[in-house]
Backbone as JSON, one array per atom type, in Angstrom:
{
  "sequence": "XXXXXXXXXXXXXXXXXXXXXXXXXXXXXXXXXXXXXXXXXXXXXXXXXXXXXXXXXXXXXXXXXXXXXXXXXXXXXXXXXXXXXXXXXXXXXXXXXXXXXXXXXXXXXXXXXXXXXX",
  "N": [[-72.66, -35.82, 89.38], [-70.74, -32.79, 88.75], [-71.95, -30.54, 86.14], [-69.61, -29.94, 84.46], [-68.14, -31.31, 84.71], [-68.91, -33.48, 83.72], [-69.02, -32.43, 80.55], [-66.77, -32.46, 80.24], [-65.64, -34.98, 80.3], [-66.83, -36.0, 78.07], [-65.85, -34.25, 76.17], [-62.81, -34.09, 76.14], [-59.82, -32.17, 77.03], [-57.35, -32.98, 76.61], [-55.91, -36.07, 77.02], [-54.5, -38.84, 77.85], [-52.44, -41.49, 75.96], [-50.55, -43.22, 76.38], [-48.55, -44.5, 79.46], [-46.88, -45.76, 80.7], [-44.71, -48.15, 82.97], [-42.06, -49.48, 83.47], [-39.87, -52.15, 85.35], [-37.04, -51.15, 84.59], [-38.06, -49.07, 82.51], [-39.65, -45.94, 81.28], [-42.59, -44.97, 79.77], [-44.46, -42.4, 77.77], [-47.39, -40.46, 76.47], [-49.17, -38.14, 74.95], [-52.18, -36.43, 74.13], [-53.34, -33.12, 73.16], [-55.68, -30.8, 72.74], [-54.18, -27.61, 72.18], [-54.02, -24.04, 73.3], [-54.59, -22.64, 70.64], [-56.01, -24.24, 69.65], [-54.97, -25.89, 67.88], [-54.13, -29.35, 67.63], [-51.73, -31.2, 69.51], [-49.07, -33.88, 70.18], [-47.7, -35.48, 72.52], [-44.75, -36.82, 73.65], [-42.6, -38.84, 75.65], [-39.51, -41.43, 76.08], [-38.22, -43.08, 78.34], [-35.48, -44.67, 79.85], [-33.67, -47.98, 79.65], [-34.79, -49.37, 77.34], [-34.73, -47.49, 75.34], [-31.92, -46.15, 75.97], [-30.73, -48.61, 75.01], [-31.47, -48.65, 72.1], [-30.55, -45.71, 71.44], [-28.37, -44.88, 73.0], [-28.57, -43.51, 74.78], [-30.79, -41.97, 77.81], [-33.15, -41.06, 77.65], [-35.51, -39.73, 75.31], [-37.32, -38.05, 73.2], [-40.27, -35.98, 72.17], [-42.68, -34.07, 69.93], [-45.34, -33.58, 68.02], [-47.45, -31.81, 65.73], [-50.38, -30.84, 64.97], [-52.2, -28.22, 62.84], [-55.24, -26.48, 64.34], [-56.3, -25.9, 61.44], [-55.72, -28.59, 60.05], [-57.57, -30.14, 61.73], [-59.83, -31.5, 60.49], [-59.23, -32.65, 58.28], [-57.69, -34.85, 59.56], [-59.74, -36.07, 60.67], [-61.36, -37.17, 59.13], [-59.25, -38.9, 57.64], [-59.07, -40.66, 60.21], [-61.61, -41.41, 60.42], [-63.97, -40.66, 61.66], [-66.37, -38.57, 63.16], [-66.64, -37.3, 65.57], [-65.53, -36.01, 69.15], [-61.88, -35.39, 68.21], [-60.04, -36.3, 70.28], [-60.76, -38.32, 72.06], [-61.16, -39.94, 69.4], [-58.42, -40.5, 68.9], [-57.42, -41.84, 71.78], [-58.96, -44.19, 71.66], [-58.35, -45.33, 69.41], [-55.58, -44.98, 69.2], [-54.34, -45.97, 71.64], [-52.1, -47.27, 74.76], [-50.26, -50.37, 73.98], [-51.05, -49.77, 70.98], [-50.4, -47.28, 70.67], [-47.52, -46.88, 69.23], [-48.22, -46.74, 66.71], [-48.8, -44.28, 65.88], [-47.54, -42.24, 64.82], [-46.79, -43.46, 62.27], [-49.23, -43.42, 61.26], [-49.85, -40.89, 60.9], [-48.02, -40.11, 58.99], [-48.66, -41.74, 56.65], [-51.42, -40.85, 56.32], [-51.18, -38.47, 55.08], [-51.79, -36.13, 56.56], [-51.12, -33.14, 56.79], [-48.37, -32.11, 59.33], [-46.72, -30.93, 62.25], [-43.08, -31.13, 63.63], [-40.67, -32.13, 66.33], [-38.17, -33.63, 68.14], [-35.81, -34.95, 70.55], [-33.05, -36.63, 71.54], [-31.32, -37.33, 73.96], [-29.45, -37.22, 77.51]],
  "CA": [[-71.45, -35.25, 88.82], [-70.65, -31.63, 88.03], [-72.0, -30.56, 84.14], [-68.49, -28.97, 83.86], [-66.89, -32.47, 84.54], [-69.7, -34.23, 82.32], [-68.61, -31.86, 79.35], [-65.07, -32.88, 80.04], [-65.54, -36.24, 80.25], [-67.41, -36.96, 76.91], [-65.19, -33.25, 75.21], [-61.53, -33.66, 77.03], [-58.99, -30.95, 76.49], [-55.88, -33.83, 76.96], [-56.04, -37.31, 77.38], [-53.23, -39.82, 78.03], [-52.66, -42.37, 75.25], [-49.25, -44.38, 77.04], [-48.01, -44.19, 80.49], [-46.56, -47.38, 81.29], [-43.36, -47.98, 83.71], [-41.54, -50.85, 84.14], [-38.42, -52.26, 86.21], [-36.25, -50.01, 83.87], [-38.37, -47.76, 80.96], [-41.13, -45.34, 81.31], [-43.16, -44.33, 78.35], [-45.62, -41.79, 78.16], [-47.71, -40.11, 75.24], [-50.42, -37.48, 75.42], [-52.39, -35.63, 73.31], [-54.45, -32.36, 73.97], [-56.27, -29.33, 72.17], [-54.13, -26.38, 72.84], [-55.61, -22.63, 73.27], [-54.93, -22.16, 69.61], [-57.21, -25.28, 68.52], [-53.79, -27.09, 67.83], [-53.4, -30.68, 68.45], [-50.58, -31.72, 69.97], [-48.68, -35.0, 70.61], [-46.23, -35.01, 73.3], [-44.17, -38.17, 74.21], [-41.2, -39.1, 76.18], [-39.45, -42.83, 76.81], [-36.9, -42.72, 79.6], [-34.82, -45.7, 80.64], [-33.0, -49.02, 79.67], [-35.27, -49.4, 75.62], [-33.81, -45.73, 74.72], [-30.52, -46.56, 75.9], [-30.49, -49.55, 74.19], [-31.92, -47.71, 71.01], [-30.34, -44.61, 70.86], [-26.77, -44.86, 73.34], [-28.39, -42.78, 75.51], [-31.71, -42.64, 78.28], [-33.84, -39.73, 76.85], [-36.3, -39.67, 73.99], [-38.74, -37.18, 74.01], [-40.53, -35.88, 71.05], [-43.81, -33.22, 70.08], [-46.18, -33.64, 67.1], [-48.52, -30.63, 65.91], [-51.47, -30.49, 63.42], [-53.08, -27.0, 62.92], [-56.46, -26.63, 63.69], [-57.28, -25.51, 60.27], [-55.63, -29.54, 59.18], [-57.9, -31.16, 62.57], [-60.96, -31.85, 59.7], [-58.5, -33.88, 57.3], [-57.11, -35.63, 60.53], [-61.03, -36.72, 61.7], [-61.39, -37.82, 57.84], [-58.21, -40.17, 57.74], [-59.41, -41.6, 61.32], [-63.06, -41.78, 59.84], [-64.71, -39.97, 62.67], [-66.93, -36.96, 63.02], [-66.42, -37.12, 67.01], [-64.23, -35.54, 69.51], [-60.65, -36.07, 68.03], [-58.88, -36.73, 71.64], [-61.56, -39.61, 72.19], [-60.61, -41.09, 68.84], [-56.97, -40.68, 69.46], [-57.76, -42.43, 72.55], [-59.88, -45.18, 71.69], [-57.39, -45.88, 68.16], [-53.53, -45.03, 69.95], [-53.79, -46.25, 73.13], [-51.3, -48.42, 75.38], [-49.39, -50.73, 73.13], [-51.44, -49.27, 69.81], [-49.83, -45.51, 70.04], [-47.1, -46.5, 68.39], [-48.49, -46.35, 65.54], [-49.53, -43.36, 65.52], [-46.69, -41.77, 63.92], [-47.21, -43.79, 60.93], [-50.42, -43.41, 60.8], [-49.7, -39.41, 60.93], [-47.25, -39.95, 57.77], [-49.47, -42.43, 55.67], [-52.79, -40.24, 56.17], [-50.9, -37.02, 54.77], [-52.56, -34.73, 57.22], [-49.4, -32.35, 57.34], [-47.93, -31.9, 60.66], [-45.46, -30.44, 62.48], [-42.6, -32.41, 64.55], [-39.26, -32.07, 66.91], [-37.91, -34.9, 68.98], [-34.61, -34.94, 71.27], [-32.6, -37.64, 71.95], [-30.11, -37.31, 75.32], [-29.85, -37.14, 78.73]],
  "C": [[-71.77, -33.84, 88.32], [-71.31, -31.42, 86.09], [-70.59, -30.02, 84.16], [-67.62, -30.32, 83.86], [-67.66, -33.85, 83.44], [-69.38, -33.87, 81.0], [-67.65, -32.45, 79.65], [-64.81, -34.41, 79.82], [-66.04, -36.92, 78.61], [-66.41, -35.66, 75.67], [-64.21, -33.31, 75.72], [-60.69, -32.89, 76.17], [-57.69, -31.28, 76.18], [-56.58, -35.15, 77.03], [-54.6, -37.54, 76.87], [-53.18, -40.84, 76.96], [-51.43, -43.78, 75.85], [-49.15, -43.63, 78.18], [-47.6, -45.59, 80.97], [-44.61, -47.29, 81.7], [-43.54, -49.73, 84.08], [-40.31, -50.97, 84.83], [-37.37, -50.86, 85.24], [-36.7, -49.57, 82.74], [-39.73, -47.21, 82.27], [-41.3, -44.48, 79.82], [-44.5, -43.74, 78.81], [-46.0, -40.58, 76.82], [-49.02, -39.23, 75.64], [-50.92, -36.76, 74.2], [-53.39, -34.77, 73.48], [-54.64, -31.12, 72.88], [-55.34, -28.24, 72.73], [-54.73, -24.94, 72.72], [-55.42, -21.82, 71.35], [-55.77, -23.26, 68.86], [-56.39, -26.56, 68.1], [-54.11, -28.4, 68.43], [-51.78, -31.22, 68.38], [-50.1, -32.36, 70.94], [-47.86, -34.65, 71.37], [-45.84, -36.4, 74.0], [-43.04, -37.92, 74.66], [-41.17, -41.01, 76.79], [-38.23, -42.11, 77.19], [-36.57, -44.11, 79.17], [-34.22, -46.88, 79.28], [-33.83, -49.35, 77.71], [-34.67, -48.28, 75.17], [-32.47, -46.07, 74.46], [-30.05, -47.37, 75.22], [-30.31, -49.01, 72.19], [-30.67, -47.14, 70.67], [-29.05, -44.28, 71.7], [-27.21, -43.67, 74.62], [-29.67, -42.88, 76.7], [-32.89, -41.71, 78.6], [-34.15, -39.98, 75.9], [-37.42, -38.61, 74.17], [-39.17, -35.98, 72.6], [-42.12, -35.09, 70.9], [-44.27, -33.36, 68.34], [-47.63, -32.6, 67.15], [-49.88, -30.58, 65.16], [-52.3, -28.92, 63.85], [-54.16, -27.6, 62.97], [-56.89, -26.48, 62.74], [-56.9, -27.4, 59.5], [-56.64, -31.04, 60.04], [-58.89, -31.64, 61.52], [-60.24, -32.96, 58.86], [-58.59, -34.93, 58.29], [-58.29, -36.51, 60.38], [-60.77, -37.42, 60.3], [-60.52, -39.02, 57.96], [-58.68, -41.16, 58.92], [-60.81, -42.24, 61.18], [-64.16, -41.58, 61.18], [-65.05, -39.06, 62.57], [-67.07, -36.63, 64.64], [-65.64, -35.96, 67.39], [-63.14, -36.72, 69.11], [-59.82, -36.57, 68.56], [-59.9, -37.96, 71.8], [-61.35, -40.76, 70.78], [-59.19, -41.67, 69.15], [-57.07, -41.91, 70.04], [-58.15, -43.68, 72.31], [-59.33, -46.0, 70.45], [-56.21, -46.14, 68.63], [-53.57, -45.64, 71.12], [-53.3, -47.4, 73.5], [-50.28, -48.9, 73.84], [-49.95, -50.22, 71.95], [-51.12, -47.61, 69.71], [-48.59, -45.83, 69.54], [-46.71, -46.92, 67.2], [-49.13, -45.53, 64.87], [-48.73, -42.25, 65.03], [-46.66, -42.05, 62.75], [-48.46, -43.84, 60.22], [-50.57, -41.74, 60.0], [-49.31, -39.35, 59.21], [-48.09, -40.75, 57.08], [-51.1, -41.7, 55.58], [-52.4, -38.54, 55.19], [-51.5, -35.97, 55.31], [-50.62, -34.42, 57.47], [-49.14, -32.23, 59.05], [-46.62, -31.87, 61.27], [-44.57, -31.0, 63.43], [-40.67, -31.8, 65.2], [-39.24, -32.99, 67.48], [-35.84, -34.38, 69.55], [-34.34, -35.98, 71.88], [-31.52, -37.37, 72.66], [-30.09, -37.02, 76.33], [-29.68, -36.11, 79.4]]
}
């Protein structure tokens, strides 16, 4: 294997935490370093759970933490790792969502929009 895909693999820049499709939903959750150091969440559920929800078949929603609040974050998660590998290895599949409440009960500040409609 490449060293450039060995760094990436044990330091990733994104990882996936949901992607799951069924007869009628798709959900999907990611979270990645952007080029200011930022982490940021980015989700969307489509289909037939939304609708049900929210009257409509659109959800789709972005969560930010400055890098200067990623050190609290690792703290609350109790890791000194990469933070996309805890993410990962804490949120994923059916356990991301609770990672909104985890966000609000750890008080790492962070920043948030969401849109609901089609």
């Amino acid at each position: 294997m490449e060293p450039t895909k060995v760094f990436e693999l044990f330091n990733p820049k994104k990882v996936v935490l949901r992607k799951e499709r069924s007869e009628s939903d798709y959900r999907f959750l990611s979270a990645e370093i952007d080029e200011n150091g930022d982490l940021v969440i980015d989700g969307q559920d489509l289909g037939g759970g939304v609708d049900s929800a929210f009257g409509c078949s659109e959800y789709e929603w972005s969560w930010t933490v400055r890098a200067k609040h990623i050190g609290q974050l690792k703290i609350a998660l109790g890791s000194r790792g990469n933070i996309l590998r805890t993410l990962k290895k804490r949120f994923s599949d059916q356990k991301a969502a609770g990672l909104y409440e985890f966000l609000q009960k750890s008080k790492v500040p962070f920043e948030g929009w969401s849109r609901i409609g089609d």
